[in-house]
C-alpha positions as a Markdown table, in Angstrom:
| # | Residue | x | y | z |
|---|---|---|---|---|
| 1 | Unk | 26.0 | -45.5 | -14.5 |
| 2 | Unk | 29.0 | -42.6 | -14.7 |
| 3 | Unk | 31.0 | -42.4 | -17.7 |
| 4 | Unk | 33.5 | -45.0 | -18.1 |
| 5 | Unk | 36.7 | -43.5 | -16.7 |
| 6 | Unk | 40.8 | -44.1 | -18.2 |
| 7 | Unk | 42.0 | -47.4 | -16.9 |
| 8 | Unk | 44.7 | -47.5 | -14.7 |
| 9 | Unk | 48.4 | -48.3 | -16.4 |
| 10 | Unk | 49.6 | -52.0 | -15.7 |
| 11 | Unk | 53.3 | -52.3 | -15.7 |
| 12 | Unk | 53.1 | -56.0 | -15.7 |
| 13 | Unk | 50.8 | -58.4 | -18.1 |
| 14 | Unk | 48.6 | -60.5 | -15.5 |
| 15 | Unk | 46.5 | -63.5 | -16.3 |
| 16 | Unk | 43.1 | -63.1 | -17.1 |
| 17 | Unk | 41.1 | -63.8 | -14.2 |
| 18 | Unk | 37.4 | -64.8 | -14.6 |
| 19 | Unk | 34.7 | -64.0 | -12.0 |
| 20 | Unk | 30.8 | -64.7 | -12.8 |
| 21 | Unk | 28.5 | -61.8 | -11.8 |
| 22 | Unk | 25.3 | -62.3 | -10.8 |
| 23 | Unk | 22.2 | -60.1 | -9.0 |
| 24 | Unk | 20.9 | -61.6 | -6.0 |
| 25 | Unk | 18.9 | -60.5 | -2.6 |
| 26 | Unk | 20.7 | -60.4 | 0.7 |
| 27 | Unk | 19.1 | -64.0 | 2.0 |
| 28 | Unk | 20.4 | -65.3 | -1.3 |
| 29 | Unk | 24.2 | -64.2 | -1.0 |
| 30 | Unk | 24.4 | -64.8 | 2.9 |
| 31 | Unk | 23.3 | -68.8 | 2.1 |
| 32 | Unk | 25.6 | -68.8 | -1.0 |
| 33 | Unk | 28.3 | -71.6 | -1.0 |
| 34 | Unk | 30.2 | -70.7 | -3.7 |
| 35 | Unk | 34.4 | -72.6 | -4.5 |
| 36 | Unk | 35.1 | -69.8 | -6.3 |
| 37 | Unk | 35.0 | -66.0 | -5.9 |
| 38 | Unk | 31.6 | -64.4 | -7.0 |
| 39 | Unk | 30.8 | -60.7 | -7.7 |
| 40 | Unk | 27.0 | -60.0 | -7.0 |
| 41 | Unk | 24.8 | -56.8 | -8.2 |
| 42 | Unk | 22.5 | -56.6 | -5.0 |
| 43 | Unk | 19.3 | -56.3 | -5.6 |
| 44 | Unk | 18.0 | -54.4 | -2.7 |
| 45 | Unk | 20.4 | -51.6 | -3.8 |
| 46 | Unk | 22.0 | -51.0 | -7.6 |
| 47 | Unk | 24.8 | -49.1 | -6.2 |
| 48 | Unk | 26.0 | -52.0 | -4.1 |
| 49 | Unk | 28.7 | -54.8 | -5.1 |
| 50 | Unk | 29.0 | -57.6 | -3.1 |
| 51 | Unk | 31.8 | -59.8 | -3.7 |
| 52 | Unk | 31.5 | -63.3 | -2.2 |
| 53 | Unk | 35.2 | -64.7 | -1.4 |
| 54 | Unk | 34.8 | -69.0 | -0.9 |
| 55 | Unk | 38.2 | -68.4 | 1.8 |
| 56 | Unk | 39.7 | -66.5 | 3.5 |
| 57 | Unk | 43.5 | -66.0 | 1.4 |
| 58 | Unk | 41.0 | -65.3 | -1.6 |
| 59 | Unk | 39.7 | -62.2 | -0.6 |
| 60 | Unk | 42.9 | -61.2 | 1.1 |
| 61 | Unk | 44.9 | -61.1 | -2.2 |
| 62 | Unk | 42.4 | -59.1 | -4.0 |
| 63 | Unk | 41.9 | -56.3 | -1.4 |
| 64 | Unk | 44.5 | -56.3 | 1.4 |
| 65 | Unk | 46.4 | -54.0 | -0.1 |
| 66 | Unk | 43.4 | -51.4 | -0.7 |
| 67 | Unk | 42.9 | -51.6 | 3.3 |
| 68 | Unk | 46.1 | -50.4 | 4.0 |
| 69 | Unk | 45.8 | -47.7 | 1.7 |
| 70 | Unk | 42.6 | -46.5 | 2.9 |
| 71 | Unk | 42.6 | -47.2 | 6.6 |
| 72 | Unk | 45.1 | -48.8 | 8.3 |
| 73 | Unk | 46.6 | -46.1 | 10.9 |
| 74 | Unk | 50.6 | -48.2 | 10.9 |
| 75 | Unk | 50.4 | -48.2 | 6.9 |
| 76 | Unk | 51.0 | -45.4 | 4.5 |
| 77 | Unk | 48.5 | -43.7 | 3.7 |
| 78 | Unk | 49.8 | -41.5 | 0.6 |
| 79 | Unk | 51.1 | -44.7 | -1.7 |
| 80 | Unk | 50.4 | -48.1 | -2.5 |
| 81 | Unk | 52.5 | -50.8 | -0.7 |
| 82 | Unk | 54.4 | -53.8 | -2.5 |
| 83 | Unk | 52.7 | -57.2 | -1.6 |
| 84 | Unk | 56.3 | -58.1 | -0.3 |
| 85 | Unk | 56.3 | -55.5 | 2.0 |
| 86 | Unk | 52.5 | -55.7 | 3.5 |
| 87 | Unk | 53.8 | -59.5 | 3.9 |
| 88 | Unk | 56.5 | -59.1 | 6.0 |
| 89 | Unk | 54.5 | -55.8 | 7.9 |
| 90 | Unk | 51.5 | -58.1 | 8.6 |
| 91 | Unk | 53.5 | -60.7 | 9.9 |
| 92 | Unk | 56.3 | -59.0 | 11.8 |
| 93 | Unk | 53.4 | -57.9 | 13.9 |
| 94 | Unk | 52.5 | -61.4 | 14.6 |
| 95 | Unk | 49.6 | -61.2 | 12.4 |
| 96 | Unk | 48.1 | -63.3 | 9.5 |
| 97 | Unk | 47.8 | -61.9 | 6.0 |
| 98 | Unk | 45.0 | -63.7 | 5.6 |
| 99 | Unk | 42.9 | -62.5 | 8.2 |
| 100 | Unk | 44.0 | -59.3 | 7.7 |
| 101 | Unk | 40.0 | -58.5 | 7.7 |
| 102 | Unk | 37.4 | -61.2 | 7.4 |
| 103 | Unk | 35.2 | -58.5 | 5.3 |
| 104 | Unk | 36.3 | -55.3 | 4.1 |
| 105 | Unk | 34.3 | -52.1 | 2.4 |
| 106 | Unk | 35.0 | -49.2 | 0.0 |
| 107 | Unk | 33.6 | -46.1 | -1.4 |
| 108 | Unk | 34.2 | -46.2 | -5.2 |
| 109 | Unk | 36.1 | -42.7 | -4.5 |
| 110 | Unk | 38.8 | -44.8 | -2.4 |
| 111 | Unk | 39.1 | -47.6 | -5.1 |
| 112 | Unk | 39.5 | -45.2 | -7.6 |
| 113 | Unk | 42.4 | -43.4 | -5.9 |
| 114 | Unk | 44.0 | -46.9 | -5.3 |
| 115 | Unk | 44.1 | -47.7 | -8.9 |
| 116 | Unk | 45.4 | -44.0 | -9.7 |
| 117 | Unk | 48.1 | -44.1 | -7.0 |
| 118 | Unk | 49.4 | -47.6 | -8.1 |
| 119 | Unk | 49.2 | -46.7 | -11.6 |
| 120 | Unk | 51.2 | -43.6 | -10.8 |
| 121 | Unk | 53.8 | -45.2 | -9.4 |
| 122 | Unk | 53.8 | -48.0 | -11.6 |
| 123 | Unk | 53.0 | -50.4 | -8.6 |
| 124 | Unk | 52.4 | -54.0 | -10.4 |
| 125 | Unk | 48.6 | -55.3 | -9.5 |
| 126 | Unk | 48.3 | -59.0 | -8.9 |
| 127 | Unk | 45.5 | -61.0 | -11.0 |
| 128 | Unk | 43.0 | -60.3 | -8.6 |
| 129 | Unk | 43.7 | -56.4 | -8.5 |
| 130 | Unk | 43.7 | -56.5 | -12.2 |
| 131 | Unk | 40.8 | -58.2 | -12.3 |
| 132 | Unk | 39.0 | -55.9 | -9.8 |
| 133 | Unk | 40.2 | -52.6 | -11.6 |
| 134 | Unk | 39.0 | -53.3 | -14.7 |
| 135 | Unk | 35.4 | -54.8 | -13.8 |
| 136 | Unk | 35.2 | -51.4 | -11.4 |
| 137 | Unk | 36.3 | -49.7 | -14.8 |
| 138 | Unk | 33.7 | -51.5 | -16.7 |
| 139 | Unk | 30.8 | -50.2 | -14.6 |
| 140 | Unk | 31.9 | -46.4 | -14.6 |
| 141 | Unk | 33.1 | -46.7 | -10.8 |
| 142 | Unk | 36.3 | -45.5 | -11.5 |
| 143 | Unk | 34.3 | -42.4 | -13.1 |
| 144 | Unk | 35.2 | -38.7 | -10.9 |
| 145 | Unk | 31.7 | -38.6 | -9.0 |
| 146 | Unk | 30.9 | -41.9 | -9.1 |
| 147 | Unk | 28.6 | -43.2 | -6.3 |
| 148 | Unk | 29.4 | -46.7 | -5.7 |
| 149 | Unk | 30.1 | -49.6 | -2.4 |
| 150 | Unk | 31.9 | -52.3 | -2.8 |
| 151 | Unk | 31.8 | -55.3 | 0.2 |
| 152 | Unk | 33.1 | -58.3 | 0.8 |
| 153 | Unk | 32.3 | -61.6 | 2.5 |
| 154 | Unk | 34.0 | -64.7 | 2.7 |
| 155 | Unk | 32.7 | -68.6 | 2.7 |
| 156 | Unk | 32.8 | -70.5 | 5.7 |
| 157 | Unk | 36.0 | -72.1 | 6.1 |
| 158 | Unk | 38.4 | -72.5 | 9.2 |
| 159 | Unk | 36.9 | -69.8 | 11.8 |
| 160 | Unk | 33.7 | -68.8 | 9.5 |
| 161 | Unk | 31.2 | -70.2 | 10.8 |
| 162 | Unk | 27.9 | -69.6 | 9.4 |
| 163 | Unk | 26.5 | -67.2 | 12.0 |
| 164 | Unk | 29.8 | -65.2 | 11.4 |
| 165 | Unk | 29.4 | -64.8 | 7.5 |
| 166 | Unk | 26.1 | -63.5 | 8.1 |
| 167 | Unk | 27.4 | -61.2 | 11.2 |
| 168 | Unk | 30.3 | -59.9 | 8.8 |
| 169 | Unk | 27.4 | -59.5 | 6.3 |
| 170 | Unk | 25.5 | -57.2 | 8.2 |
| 171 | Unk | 27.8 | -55.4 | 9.2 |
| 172 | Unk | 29.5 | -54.6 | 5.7 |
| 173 | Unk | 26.1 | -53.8 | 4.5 |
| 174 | Unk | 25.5 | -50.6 | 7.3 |
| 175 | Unk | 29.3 | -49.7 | 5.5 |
| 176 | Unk | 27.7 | -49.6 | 2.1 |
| 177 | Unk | 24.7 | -47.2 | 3.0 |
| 178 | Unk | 26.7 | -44.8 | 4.7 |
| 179 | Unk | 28.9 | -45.5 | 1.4 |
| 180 | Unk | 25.7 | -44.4 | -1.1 |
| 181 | Unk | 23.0 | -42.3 | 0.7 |
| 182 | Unk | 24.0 | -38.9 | 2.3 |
| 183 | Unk | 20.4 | -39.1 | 4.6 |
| 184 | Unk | 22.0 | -42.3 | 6.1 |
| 185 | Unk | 25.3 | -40.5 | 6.6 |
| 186 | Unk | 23.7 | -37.7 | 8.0 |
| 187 | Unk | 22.0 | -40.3 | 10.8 |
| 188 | Unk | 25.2 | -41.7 | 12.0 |
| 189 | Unk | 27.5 | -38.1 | 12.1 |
| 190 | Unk | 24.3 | -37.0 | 14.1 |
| 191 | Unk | 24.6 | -40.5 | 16.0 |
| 192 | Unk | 28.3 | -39.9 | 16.8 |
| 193 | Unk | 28.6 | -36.1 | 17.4 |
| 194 | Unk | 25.5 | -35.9 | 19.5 |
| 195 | Unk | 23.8 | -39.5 | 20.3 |
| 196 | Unk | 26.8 | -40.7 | 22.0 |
| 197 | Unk | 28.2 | -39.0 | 24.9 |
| 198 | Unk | 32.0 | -38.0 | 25.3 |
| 199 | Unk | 32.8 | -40.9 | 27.2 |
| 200 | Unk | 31.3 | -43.4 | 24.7 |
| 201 | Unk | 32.6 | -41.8 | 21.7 |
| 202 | Unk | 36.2 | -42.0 | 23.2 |
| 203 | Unk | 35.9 | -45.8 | 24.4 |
| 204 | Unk | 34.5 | -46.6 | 20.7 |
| 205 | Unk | 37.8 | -45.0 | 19.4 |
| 206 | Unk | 40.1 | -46.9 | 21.5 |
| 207 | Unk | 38.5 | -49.9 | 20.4 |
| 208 | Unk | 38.9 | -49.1 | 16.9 |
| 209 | Unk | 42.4 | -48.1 | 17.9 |
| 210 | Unk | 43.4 | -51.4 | 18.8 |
| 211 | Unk | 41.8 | -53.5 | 16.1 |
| 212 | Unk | 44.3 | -50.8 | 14.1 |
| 213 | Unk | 41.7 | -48.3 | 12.2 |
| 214 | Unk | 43.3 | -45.0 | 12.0 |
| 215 | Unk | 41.5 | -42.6 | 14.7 |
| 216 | Unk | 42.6 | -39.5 | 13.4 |
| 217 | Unk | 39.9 | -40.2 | 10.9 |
| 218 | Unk | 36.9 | -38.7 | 11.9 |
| 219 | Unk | 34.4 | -40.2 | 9.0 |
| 220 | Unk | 35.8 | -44.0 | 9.7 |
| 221 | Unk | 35.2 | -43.8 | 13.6 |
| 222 | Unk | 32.0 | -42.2 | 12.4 |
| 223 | Unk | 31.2 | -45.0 | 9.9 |
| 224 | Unk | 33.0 | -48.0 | 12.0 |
| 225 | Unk | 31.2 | -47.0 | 15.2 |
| 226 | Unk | 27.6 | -47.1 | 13.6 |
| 227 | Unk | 28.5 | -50.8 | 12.1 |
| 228 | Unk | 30.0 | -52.3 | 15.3 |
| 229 | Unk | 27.2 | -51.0 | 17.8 |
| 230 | Unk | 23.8 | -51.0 | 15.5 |
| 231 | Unk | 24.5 | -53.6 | 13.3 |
| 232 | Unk | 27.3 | -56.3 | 14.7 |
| 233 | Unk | 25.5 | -58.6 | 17.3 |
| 234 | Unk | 27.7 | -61.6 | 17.5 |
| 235 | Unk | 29.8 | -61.3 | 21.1 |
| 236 | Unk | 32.9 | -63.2 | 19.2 |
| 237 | Unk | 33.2 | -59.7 | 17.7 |
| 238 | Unk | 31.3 | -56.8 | 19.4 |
| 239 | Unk | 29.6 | -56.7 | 22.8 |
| 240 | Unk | 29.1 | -52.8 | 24.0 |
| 241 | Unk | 29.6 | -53.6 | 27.3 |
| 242 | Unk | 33.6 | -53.6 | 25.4 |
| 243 | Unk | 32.8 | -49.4 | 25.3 |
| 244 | Unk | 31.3 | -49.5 | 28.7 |
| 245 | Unk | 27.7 | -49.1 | 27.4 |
| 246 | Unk | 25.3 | -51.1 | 29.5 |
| 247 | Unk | 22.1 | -52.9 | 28.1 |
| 248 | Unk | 19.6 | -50.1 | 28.7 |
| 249 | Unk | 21.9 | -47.8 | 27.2 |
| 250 | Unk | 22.6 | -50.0 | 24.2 |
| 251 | Unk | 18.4 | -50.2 | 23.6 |
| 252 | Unk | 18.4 | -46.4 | 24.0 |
| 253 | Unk | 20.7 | -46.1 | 21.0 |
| 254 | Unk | 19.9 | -48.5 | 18.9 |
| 255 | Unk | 15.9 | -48.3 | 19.0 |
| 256 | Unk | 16.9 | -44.2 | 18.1 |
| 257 | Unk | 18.9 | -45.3 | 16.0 |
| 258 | Unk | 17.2 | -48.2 | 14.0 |
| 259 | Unk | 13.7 | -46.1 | 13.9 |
| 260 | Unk | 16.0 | -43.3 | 11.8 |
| 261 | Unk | 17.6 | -45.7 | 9.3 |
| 262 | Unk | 16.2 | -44.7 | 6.0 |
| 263 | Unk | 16.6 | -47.6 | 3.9 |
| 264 | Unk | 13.7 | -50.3 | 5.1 |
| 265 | Unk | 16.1 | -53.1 | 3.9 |
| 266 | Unk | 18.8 | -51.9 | 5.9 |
| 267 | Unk | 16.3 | -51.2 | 8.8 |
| 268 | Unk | 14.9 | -54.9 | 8.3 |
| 269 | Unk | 18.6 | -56.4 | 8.6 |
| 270 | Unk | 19.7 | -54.3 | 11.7 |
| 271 | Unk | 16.6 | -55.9 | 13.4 |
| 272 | Unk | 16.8 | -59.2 | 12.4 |
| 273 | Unk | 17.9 | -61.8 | 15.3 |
| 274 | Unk | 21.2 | -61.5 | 16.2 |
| 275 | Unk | 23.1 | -65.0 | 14.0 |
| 276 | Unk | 23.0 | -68.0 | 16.4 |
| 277 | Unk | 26.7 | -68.7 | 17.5 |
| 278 | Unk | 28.0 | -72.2 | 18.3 |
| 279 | Unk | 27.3 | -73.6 | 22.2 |
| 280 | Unk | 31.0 | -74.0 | 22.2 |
| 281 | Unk | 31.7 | -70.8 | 21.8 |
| 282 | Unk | 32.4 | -68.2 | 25.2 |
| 283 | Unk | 31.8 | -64.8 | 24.5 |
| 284 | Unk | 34.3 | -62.7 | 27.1 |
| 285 | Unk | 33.3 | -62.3 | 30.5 |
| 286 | Unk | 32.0 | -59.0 | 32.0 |
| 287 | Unk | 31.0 | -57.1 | 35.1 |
| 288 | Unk | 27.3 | -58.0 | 36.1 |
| 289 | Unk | 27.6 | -54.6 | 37.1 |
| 290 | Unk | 26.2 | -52.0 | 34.9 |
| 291 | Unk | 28.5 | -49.7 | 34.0 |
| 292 | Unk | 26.1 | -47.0 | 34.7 |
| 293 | Unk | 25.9 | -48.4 | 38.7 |
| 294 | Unk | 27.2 | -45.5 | 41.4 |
| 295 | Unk | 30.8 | -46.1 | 42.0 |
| 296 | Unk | 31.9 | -48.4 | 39.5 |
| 297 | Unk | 33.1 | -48.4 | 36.4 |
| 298 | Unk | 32.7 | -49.8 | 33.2 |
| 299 | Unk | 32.8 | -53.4 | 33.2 |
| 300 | Unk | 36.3 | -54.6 | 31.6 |
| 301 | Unk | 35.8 | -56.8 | 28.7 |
| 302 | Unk | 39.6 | -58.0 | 27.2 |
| 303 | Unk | 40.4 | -55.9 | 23.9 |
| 304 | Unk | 42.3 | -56.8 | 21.2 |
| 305 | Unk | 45.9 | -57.7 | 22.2 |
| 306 | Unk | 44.7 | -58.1 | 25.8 |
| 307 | Unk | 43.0 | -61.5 | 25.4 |
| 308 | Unk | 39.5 | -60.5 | 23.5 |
| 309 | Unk | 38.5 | -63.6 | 21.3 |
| 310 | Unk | 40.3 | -64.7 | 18.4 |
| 311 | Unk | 38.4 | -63.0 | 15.8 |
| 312 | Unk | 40.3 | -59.6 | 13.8 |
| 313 | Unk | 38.2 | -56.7 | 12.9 |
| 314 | Unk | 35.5 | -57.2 | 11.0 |
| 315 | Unk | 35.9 | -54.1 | 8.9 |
């Protein structure tokens, strides 16, 4: 592992917050039920964390405040936001703190400069920040260089239901390759610059536009469009007919796609069977029309804000 780096100033003393580690394959995390938040070397891939989050308000204490930082486009993106103020942003905009993101992913780079930019402006962490930074410091991910994901999950509670903790799962795990392996990021610029056409590349944005990921950022759309259309298959969260790609064009792209992936783990999850989602559960209704069909366009499936089921980004 990199050299352990300086930790970050805390202005405030926080109570110690304990958090068992543990090293476990991907079947065992995704059929973990754990009642209180575990961190989780994976095994498939050293450079991987995966922290498993029993709720909801768990996970959203600890790392809310990095999304904002990182990727939200109506958040600043140069300093790190009191937890007052994300508060009263999140729910001004009729939102929930909570579910914020249901699973949420970072290069150790971006958690690094989080830690650096609160310390700098001597931005109190919570428990669970605290917590976070000084594990991360521990491990040599706060190190200049280091090469590092972190992902999160959380339990099923409320809306998680256990095909959406292993959807979430999934697709948090694409975000950690393209996080750790430059041939992987190489696959998905090549997949968005060339694989998709102009038209699909600018519906995928405005998707990601309204789930509120910021799309003057080139690498996320990159890196978000790869994990919704290769590797999210539950319809509460992604269906491509939502970017007007039709299901011969979806096979097109992903079989190119999947065949590329380097990592034969990663490879093995993107073509497992899509979770099983509850009978009482409607995905949203589309065209029967392909959107590739003379004269007609792309089916229209409700985005967020317009209707699309109750589910936030997955992130």
């Amino acid at each position: 592992m990199p050299a352990r780096a300086t930790p970050a100033t805390q202005s405030t003393p926080t109570p110690a917050l304990q958090i068992p580690i543990q090293t476990a394959t991907i079947p065992e995390i995704d059929a973990h039920r754990g009642t209180t938040p575990t961190l989780f070397h994976l095994q498939e891939d050293p450079d991987v964390l995966v922290l498993d989050f029993p709720n909801l308000h768990d996970q959203a204490q600890m790392l809310n405040r990095i999304a904002a930082l990182i990727e939200k486009a109506d958040m600043p993106r140069d300093r790190v936001v009191t937890e007052p103020e994300l508060d009263a942003h999140i729910r001004a905009a009729g939102g929930d703190p909570d579910a914020y993101y249901y699973g949420h992913d970072y290069r150790a780079a971006d958690l690094a400069r989080f830690f650096q930019l609160a310390a700098d402006e001597k931005i109190p962490l919570n428990p669970q920040e605290t917590w976070l930074r000084d594990t991360l410091d521990h491990a040599g991910w706060l190190a200049p260089k280091a090469n590092g994901a972190l992902i999160s999950i959380p339990g099923i509670t409320g809306v998680i239901d256990a095909a959406s903790r292993t959807t979430i799962f999934r697709h948090e795990l694409s975000h950690a390759v393209y996080f750790t392996d430059p041939a992987y990021v190489d696959l998905t610029q090549r997949f968005w610059t060339t694989m998709l056409n102009d038209t699909e590349r600018a519906a995928m944005t405005a998707f990601l536009g309204k789930d509120g990921y910021d799309t003057k950022d080139e690498d996320l759309m990159a890196n978000e469009g790869q994990a919704y259309l290769i590797h999210t298959r539950d319809p509460r969260y992604f269906m491509p007919a939502m970017v007007g790609i039709d299901p011969t064009r979806e096979a097109t792209l992903r079989g190119t796609f999947v065949n590329t992936i380097p990592e034969p783990w990663l490879k093995a999850s993107a073509l497992a069977v899509a979770p099983i989602v509850p009978a009482t559960t409607a995905p949203p209704e589309i065209s029967a029309e392909p959107s590739s069909a003379p004269g007609h366009p792309p089916p229209h499936v409700p985005l967020p804000g317009e209707g699309r089921p109750w589910l936030p980004p997955v992130h």
